[in-house]
C-alpha positions as CSV (number, residue, x, y, z in Angstrom):
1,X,95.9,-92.2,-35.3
2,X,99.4,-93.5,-35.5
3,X,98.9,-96.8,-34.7
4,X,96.5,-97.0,-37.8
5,X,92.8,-96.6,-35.8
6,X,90.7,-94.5,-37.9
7,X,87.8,-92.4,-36.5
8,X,85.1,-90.5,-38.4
9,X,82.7,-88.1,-36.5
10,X,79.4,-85.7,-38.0
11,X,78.4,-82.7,-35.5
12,X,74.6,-82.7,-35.7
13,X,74.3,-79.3,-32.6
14,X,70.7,-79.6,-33.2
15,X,70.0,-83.2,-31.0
16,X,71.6,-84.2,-27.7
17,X,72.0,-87.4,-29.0
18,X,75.3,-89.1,-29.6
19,X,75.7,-92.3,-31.3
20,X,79.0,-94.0,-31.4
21,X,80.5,-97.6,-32.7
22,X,83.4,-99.6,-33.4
23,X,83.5,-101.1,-36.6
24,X,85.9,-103.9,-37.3
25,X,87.2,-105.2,-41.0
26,X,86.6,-108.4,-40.3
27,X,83.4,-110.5,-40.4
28,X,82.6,-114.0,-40.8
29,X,84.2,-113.7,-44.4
30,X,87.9,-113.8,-42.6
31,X,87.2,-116.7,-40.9
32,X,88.6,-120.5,-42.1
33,X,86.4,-123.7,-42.2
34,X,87.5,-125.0,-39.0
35,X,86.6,-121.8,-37.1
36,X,83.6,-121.4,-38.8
37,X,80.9,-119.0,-36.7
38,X,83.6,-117.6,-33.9
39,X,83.4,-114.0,-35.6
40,X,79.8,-114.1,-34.2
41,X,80.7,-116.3,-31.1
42,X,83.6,-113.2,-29.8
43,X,80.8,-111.0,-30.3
44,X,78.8,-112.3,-28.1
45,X,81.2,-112.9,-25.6
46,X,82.3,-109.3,-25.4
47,X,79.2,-108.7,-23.3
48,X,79.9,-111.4,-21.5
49,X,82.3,-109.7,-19.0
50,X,85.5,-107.9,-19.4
51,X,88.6,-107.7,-16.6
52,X,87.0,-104.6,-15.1
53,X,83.3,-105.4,-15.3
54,X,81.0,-108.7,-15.0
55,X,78.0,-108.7,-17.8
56,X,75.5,-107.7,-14.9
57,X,77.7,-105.0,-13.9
58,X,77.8,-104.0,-18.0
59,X,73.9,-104.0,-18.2
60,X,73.4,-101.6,-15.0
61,X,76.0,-99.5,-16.5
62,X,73.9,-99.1,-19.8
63,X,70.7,-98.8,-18.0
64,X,72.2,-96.0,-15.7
65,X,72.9,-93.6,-17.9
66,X,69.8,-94.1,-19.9
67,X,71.7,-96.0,-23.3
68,X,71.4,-98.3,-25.9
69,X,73.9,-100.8,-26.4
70,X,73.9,-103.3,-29.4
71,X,76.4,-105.4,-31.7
72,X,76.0,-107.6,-35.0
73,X,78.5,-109.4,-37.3
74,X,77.8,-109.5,-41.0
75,X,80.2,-110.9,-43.7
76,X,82.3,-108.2,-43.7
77,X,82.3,-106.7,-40.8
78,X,81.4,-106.4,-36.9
79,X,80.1,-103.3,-34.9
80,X,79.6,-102.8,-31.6
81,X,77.6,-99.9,-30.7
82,X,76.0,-97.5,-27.9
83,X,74.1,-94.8,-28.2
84,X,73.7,-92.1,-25.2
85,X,73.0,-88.5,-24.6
86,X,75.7,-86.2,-25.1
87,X,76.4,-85.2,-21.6
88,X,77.4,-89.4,-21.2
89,X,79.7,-89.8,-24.3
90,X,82.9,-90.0,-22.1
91,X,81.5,-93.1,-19.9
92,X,80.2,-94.2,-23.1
93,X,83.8,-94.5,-24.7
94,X,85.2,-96.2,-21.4
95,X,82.5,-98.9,-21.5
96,X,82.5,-99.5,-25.3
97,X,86.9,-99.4,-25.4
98,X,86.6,-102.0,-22.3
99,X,84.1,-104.3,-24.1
100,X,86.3,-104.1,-27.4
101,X,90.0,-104.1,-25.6
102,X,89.9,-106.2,-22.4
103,X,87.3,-109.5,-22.6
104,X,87.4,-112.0,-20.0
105,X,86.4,-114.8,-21.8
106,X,85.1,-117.2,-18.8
107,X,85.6,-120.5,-20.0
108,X,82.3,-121.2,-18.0
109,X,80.7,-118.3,-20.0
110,X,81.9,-119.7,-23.3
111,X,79.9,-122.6,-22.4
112,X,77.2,-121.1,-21.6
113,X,77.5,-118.9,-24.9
114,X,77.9,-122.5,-27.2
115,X,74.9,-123.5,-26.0
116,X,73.2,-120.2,-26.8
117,X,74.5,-120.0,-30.3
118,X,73.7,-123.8,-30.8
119,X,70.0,-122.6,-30.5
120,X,69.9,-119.5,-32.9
121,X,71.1,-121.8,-35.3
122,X,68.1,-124.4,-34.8
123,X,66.3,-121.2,-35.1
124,X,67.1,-120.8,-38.5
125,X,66.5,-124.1,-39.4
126,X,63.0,-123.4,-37.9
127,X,62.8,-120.3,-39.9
128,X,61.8,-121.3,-43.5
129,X,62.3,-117.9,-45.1
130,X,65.7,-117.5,-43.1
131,X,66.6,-121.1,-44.4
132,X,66.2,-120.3,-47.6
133,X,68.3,-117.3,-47.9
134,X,71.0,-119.1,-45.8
135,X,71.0,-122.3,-48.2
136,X,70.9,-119.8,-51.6
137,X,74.2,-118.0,-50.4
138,X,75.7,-120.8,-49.3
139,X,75.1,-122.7,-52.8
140,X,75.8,-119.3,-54.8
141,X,79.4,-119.0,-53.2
142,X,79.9,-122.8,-52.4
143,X,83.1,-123.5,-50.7
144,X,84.0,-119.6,-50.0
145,X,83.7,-118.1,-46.8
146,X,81.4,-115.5,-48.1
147,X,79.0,-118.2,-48.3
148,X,79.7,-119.9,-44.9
149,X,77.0,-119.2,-42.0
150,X,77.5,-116.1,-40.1
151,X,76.4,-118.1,-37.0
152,X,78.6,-121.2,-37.7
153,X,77.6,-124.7,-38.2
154,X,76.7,-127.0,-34.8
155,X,79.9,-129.0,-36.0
156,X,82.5,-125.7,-35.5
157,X,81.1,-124.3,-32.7
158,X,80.6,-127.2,-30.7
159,X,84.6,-127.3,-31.2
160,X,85.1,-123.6,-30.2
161,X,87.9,-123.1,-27.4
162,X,88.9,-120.3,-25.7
163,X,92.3,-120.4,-27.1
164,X,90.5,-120.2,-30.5
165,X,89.4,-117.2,-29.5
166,X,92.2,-115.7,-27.9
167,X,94.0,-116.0,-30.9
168,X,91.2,-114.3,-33.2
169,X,90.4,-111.7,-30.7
170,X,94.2,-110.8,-31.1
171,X,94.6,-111.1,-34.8
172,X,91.4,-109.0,-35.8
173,X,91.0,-106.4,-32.8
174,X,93.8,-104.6,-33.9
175,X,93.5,-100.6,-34.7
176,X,94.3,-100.8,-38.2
177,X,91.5,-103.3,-38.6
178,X,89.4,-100.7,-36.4
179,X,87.0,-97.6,-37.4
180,X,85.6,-95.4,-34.4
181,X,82.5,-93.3,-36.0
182,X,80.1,-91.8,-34.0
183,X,77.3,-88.9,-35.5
184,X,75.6,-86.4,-32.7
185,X,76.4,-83.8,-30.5
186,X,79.7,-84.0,-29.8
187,X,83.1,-82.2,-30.5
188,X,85.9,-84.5,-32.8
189,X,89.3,-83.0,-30.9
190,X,87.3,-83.9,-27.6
191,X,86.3,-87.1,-28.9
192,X,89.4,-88.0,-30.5
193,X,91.4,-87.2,-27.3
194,X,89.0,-89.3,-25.3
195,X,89.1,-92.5,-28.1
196,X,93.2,-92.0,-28.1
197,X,93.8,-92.8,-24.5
198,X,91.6,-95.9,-24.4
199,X,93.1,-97.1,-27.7
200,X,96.3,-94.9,-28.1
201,X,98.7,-97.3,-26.4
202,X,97.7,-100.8,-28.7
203,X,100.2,-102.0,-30.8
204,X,100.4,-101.8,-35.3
205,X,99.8,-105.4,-35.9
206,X,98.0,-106.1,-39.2
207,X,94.7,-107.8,-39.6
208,X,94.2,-111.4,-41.5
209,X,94.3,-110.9,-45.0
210,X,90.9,-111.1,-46.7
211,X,89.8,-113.7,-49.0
212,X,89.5,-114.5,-52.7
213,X,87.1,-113.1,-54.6
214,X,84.5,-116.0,-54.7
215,X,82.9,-117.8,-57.8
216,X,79.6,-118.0,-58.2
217,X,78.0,-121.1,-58.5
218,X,74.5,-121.2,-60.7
219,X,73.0,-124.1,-58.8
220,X,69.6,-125.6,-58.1
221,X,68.9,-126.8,-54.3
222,X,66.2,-128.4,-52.9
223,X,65.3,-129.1,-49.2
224,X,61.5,-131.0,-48.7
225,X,60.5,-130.1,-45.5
226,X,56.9,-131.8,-45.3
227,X,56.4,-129.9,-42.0
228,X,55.5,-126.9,-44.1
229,X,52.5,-125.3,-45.6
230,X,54.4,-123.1,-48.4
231,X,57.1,-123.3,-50.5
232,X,59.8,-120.8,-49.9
233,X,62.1,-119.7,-53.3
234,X,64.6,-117.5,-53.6
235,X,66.2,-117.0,-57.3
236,X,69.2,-115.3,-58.0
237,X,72.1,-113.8,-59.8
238,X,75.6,-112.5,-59.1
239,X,75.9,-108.1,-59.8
240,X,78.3,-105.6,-59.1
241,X,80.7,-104.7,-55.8
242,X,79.5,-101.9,-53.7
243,X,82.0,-99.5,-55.4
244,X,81.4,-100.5,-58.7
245,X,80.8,-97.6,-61.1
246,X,77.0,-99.0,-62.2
247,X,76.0,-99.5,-58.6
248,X,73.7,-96.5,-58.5
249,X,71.5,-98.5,-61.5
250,X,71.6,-101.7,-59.5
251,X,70.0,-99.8,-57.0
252,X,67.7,-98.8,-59.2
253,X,66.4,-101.8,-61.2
254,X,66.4,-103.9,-57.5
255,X,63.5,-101.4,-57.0
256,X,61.8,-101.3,-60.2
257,X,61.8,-105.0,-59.5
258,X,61.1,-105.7,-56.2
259,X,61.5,-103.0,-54.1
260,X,58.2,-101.7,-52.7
261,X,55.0,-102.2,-52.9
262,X,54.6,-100.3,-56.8
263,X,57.3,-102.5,-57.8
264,X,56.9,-105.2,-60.8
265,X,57.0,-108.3,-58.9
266,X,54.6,-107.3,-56.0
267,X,51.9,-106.1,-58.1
268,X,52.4,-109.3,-60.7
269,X,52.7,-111.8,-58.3
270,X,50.6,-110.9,-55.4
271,X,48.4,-107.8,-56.2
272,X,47.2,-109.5,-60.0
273,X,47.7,-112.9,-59.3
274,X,47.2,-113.2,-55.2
275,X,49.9,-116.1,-55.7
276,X,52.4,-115.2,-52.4
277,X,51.9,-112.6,-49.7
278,X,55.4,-112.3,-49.4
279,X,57.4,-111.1,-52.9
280,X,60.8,-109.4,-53.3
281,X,63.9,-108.2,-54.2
282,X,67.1,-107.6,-52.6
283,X,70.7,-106.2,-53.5
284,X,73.7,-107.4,-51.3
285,X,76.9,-105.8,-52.6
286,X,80.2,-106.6,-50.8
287,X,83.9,-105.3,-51.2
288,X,84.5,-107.1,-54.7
289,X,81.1,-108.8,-55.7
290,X,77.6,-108.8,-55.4
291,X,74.0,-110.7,-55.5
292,X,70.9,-109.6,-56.3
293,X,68.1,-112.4,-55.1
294,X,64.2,-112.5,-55.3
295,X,62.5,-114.2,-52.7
296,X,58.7,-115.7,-52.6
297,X,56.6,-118.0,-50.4
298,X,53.6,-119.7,-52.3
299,X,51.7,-122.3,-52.0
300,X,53.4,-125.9,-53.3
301,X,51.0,-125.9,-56.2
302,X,51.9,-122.5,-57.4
303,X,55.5,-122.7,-57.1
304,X,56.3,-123.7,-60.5
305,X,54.2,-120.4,-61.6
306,X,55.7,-117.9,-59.6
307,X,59.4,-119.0,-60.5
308,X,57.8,-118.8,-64.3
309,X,56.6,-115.2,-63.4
310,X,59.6,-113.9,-62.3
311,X,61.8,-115.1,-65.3
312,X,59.1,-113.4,-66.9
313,X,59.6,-110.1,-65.0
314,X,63.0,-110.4,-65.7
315,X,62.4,-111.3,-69.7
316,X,60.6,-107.7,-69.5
317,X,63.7,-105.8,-68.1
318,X,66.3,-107.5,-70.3
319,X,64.1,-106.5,-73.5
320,X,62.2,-103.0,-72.6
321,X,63.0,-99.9,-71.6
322,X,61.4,-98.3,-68.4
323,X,59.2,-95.7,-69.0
324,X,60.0,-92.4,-67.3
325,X,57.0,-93.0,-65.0
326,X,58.0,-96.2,-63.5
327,X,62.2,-95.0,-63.5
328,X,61.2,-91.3,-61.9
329,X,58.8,-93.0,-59.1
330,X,61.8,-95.6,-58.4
331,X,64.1,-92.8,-58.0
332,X,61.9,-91.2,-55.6
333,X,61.3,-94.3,-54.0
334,X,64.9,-95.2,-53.1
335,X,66.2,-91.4,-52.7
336,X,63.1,-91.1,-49.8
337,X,64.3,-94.7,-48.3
338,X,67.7,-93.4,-48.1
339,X,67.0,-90.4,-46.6
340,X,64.4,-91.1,-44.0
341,X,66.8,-93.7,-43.3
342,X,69.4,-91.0,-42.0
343,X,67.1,-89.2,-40.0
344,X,68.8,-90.7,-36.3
345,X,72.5,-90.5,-35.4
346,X,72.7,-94.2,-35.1
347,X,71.6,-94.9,-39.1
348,X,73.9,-91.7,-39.3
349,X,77.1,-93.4,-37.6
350,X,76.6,-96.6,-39.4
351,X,76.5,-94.6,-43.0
352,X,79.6,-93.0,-41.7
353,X,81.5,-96.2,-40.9
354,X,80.3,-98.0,-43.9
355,X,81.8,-95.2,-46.3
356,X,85.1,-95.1,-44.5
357,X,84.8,-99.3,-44.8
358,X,84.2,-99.8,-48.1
359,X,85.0,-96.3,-49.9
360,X,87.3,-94.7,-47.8
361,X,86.1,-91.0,-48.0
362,X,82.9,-89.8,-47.6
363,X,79.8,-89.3,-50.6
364,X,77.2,-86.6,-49.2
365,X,73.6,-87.4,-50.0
366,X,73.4,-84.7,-52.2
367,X,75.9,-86.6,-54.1
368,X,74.2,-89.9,-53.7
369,X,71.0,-88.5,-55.2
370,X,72.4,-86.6,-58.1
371,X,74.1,-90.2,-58.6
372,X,70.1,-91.8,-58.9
373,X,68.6,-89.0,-61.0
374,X,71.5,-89.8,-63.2
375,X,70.7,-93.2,-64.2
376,X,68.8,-93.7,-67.7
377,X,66.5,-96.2,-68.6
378,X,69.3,-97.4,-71.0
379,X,71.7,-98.1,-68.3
380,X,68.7,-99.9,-66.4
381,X,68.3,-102.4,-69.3
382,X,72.1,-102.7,-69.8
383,X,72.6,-103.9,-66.0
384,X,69.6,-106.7,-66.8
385,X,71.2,-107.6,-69.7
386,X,74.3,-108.4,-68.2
387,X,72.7,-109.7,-64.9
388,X,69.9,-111.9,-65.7
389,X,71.8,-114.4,-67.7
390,X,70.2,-118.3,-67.4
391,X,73.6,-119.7,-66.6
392,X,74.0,-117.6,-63.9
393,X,70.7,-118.1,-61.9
394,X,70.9,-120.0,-58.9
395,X,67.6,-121.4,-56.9
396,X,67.0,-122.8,-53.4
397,X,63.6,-124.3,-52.8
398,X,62.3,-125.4,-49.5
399,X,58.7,-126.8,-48.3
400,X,56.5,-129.4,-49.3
401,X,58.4,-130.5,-52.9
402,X,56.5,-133.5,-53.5
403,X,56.5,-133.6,-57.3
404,X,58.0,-129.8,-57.6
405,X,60.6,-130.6,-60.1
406,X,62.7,-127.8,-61.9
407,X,65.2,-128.0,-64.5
408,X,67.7,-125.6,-65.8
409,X,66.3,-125.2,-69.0
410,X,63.4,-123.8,-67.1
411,X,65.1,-121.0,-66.2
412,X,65.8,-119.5,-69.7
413,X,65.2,-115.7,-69.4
């Protein structure tokens, strides 16, 4: 549109389905120190009440016409979204533009909200496997906001005002910070008409600038938590962007290594071993860097072992080739992930708004697949050669350390 909103639709005649979101640029990665967690805190408060409707009056409005409504923040971005039959799209815009345009932001709601938010976040301290996650990323990209909590820190958002944010709300909910995609049964001109006269009269202003690109840190943290019967780990590296060229074979080692259930680490670790019930890997690729992190939880006594097991997993990819068994089922395994993953018009409306995000054009999955059967074994090895590094591997350990000691020569791989 001309005042810089984008919106992306896919016609799918066959359902009577329409799922539709608005996507914002911003996440808790635009966010300073001070103001740390009120990307989150805004979204919550959007369903808190707006100048036309009260947040009871928002939940019956939902409920009435038989819809979903939902929201998240991530690093990079924020979504709100609803999904309805078709015949309710047009109340579904007007509720979705008023949650997104016209927030009260009751002082006595914002209250409310702090205390809310101050209890998810003791929830993640009580969440081992979430505290370890949140400590490795905030250790890997120390002192970035990339590696500051999405939900804040007690300190920052028991200092949250409303005029703190007022002034984000006005900065970041801007159209040119703003994607509308929706996926269903549904017309574009009809759509777009609809979407312009809720948003068509907001002003050009321009978004915050994003941040740096971060440095990674390759650090070892500890937290003993007595409390606990298992040790939680979770051992990683920088990788690549999420438009980086070789992103296709990051995709594909992450699920040679820890993947599924065939992969290397889940049938060394807990299938041959029986040394954690919980084994992984996970890829996290942003606008212009990346992670790819393992994560166990093993008894105290076998934590030293399973750290040794990986590096020896990742010894294996650095030196050997794949065989065309093990690359051909990965392929298979990720292409079926990626499309049974498609296969509702929400998952369909988020793929949509993430392409236009972070790529801004659209990749069929045609194209995405000829992309996996593409990568060699070669490329696989080249990718673990440049990843798996021992100055670059960061660890976060937490549970009952008593004695649990480990060095960085240790981690030589």
């Amino acid at each position: 549109m001309e005042n810089g909103l984008t919106i992306v639709t896919e016609q799918l005649p066959h359902v009577r389905s329409v799922s539709l979101g608005v996507w914002l640029r911003s996440g808790s990665r635009r966010e300073t120190r001070e103001q740390n967690g009120i990307a989150h805190f805004i979204e919550h408060m959007l369903f808190k009440g707006t100048l036309r409707r009260s947040a009871e009056e928002i939940a019956k409005a939902v409920d009435s016409i038989g819809g979903n409504l939902d929201a998240f923040t991530a690093k990079e971005c924020t979504s709100f979204s609803i999904k309805v039959l078709d015949e309710h799209l047009k109340f579904a815009i007007d509720l979705v533009s008023d949650l997104v345009l016209h927030p009260r932001l009751d002082p006595k709601a914002i209250d409310k909200e702090r205390s809310i938010v101050l209890e998810e976040i003791k929830m993640v301290e009580d969440t081992p496997d979430d505290l370890v996650h949140e400590l490795f990323i905030q250790n890997l990209w120390k002192n970035h906001p990339l590696g500051w909590p999405i939900l804040g820190t007690q300190e920052t958002i028991a200092r949250i005002q409303r005029s703190q944010l007022e002034k984000y709300f006005e900065k970041c909910y801007v159209p040119k910070n703003m994607v509308v995609a929706a996926a269903g049964r549904l017309d574009h001109a009809q759509l777009t008409n609809w979407i312009g006269q809720k948003f068509g009269r907001l002003d050009h202003s321009h978004p915050p600038s994003p941040s740096p690109t971060p440095r990674a840190f390759a650090e070892i943290h500890t937290r003993n938590k007595r409390s606990l019967e298992q040790v939680h780990l979770c051992l990683g590296v920088p990788s690549h962007p999420i438009t980086h060229s070789a992103r296709y074979t990051c995709y594909v080692l992450n699920t040679i290594l820890g993947g599924g259930m065939s992969s290397r680490l889940f049938q060394n670790i807990r299938e041959r071993r029986g040394l954690a019930y919980t084994v992984f890997s996970s890829l996290d690729p942003y606008s212009d860097t990346g992670c790819l992190s393992i994560y166990a939880a093993t008894a105290p006594q076998s934590t030293t072992q399973t750290i040794e097991l990986i590096l020896q997993e990742l010894r294996k990819m650095k030196k050997s080739l794949v065989s065309k068994d093990e690359l051909k089922r990965a392929k298979e395994h990720l292409k079926g992930g990626l499309v049974l993953g498609l296969e509702s018009t929400g998952s369909r409306m988020g793929n949509l708004a993430r392409q236009e995000l972070y790529f801004g054009t659209f990749t069929t999955m045609n194209e995405v697949m000829r992309c996996i059967d593409a990568v060699t074994a070669e490329e696989v090895r080249k990718i673990a050669r440049e990843s798996f590094r021992p100055e670059s591997i960061a660890v976060s350990l937490v549970g009952k350390l008593d004695g649990i000691q480990i060095q960085r020569e240790t981690l030589a791989c």
